[in-house]
C-alpha positions as CSV (number, residue, x, y, z in Angstrom):
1,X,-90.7,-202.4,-165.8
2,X,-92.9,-205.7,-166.4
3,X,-92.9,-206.5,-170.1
4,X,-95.2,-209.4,-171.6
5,X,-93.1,-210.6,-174.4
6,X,-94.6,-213.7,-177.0
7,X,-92.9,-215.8,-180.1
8,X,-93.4,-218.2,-182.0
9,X,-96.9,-219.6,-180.7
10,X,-99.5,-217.9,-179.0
11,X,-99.5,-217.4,-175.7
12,X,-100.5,-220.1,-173.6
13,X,-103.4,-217.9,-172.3
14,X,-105.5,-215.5,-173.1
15,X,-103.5,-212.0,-173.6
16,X,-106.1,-210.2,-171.9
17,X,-106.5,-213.0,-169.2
18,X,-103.2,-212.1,-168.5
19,X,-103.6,-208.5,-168.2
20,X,-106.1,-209.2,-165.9
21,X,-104.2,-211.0,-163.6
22,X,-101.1,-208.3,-163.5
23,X,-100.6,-205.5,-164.8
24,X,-98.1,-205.1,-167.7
25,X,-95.6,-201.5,-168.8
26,X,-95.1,-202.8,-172.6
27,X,-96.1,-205.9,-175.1
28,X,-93.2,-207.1,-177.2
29,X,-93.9,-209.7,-179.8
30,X,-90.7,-211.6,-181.1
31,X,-92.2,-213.3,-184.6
32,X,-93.0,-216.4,-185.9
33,X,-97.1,-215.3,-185.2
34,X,-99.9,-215.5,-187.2
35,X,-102.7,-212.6,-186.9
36,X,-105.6,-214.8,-185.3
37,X,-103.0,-215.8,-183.1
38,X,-102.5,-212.3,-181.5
39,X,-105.6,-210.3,-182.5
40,X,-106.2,-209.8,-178.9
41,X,-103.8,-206.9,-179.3
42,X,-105.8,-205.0,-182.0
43,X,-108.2,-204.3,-178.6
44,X,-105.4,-203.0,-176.3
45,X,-104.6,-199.7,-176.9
46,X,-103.7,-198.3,-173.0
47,X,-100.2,-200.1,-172.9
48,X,-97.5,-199.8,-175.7
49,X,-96.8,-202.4,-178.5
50,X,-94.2,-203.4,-179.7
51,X,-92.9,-206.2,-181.8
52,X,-90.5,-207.7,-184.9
53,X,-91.5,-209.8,-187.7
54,X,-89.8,-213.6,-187.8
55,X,-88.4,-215.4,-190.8
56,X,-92.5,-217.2,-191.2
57,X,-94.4,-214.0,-190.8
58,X,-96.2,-212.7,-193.6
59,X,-94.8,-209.2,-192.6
60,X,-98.4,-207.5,-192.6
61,X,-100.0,-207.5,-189.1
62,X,-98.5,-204.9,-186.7
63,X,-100.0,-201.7,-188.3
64,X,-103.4,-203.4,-187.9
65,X,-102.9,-204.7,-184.3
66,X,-101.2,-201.3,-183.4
67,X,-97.6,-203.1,-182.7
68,X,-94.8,-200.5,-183.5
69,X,-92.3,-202.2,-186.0
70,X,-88.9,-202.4,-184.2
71,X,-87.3,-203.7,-186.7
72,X,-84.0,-201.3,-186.7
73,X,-85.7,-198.7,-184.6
74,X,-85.7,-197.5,-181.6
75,X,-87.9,-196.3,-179.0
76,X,-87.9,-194.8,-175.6
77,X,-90.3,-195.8,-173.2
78,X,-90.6,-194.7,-169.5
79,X,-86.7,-194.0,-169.8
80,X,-85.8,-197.6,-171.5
81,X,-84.9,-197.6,-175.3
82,X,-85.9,-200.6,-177.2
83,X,-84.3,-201.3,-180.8
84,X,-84.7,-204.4,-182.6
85,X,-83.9,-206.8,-185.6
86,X,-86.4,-209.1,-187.5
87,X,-86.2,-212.0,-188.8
88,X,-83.2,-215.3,-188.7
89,X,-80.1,-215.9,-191.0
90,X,-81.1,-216.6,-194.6
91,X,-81.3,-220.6,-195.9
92,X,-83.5,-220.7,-198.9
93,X,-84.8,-218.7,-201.2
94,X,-87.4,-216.7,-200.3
95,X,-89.4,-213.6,-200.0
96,X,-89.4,-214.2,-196.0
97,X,-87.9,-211.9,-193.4
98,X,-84.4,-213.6,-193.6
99,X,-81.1,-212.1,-194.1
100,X,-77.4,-213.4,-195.4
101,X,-75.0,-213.3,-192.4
102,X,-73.5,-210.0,-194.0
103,X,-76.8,-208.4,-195.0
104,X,-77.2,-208.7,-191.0
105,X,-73.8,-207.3,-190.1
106,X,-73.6,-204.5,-192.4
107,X,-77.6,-203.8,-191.5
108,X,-76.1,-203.4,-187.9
109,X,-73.0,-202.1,-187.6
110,X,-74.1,-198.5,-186.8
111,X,-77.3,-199.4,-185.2
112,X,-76.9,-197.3,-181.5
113,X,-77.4,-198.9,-178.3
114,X,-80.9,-199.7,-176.7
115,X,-81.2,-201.6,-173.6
116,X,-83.4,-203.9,-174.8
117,X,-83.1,-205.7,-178.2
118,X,-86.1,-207.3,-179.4
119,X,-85.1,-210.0,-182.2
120,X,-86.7,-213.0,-183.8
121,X,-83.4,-214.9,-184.4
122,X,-80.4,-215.5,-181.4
123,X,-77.2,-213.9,-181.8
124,X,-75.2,-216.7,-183.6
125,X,-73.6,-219.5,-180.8
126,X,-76.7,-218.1,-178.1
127,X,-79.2,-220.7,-177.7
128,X,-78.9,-221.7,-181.5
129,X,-77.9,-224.4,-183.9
130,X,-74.8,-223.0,-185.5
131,X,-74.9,-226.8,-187.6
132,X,-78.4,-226.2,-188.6
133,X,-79.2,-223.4,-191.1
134,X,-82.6,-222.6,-190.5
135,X,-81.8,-222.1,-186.7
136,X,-78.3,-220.5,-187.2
137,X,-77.9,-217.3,-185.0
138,X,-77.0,-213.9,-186.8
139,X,-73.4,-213.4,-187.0
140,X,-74.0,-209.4,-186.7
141,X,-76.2,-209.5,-183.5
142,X,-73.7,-211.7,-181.8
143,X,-71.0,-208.2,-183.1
144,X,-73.8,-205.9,-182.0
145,X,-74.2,-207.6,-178.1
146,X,-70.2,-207.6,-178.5
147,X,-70.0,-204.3,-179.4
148,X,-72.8,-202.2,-177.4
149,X,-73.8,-204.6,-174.5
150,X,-77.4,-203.9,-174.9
151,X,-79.1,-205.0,-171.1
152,X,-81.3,-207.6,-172.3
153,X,-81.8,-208.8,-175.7
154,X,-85.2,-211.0,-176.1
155,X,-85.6,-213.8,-178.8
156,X,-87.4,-216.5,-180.2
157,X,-86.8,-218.9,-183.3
158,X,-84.7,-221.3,-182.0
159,X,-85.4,-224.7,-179.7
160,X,-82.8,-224.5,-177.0
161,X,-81.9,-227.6,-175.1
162,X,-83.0,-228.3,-171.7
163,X,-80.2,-227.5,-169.1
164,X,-78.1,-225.8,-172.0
165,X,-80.1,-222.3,-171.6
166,X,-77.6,-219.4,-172.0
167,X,-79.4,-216.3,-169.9
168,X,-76.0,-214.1,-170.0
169,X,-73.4,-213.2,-173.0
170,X,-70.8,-210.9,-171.9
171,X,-72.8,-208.2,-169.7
172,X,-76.2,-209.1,-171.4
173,X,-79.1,-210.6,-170.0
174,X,-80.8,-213.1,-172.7
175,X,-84.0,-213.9,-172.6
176,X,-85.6,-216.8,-174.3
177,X,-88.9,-216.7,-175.0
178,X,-91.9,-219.8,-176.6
179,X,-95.2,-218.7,-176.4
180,X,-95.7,-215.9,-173.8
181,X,-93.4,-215.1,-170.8
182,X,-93.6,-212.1,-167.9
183,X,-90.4,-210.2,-167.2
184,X,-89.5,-208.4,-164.8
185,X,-86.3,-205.5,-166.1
186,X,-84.4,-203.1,-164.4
């Protein structure tokens, strides 16, 4: 399955450039996007969409752009379940997609397995900034990955440092994503 997944910019091309040049099974967007940034979607309607809102999102575009909100859902597509979980780890006061650490936990401690988790935010101590509360991972992803070893789990949010990339927590594949990236799953 080739997935085009985008967060936290837009791409770094044209969404339908790239479509052009390969084709694509699914669209996943990660958060942290504005509308004009991804209206290109709103014009795709032959491959699935799907996405979760980040902690700057106003919380309002997927319906319009056709994306499929993820967040703590699931979906089955060509035999793959996706599930996901929006948002980042809660530092100020405000109406934004964030969560306290145990809002997250309790939020998914019975979520069921998928094996691909779309998130905004890291699990906490992946590619995050444990020091830094804006950019703290979610204690209760990190329990979920623990817990139901999801395949991949995709994310955004954070700036990881060059060279200091983790790509694999216990049996899971992670996958950073800034802007837009290919994958190639399963």
């Amino acid at each position: 399955m080739r997935i085009l997944a985008i967060a936290d910019r837009p791409s770094f091309e044209s969404i339908k450039e790239i479509l052009l040049k390969q084709s694509v099974d699914v669209i996943v967007t990660l958060g942290d996007l504005e509308m004009h940034q991804i209206r290109e979607l709103e014009d795709i309607n032959d491959i699935p969409k799907l996405g979760v809102y980040g902690n700057h999102c106003s919380g309002m575009y997927m319906a319009e752009l056709g994306i499929e909100n993820m967040h703590l859902a699931t979906k089955e597509i060509n035999g793959i379940i996706f599930g996901g979980f929006e948002g980042s780890v809660k530092y100020k006061e405000s109406s934004a997609k964030m969560y306290t650490q145990e809002q997250a936990s309790e939020l998914l401690k019975d979520f069921p397995y998928v094996d691909i988790m779309l998130c905004h935010a890291p699990p906490y101590g992946v590619n995050d900034e444990p020091d830094d509360p804006t950019h703290a991972g979610l204690i209760g992803l990190r329990e979920y990955v623990e817990k139901k070893s999801p395949k991949y789990l995709f994310h955004g949010h954070t700036y990881p440092i060059e060279g200091q990339l983790v790509t694999k927590f216990g049996l899971t594949n992670i996958e950073y994503i800034y802007g837009s990236k290919i994958l190639d799953i399963m």
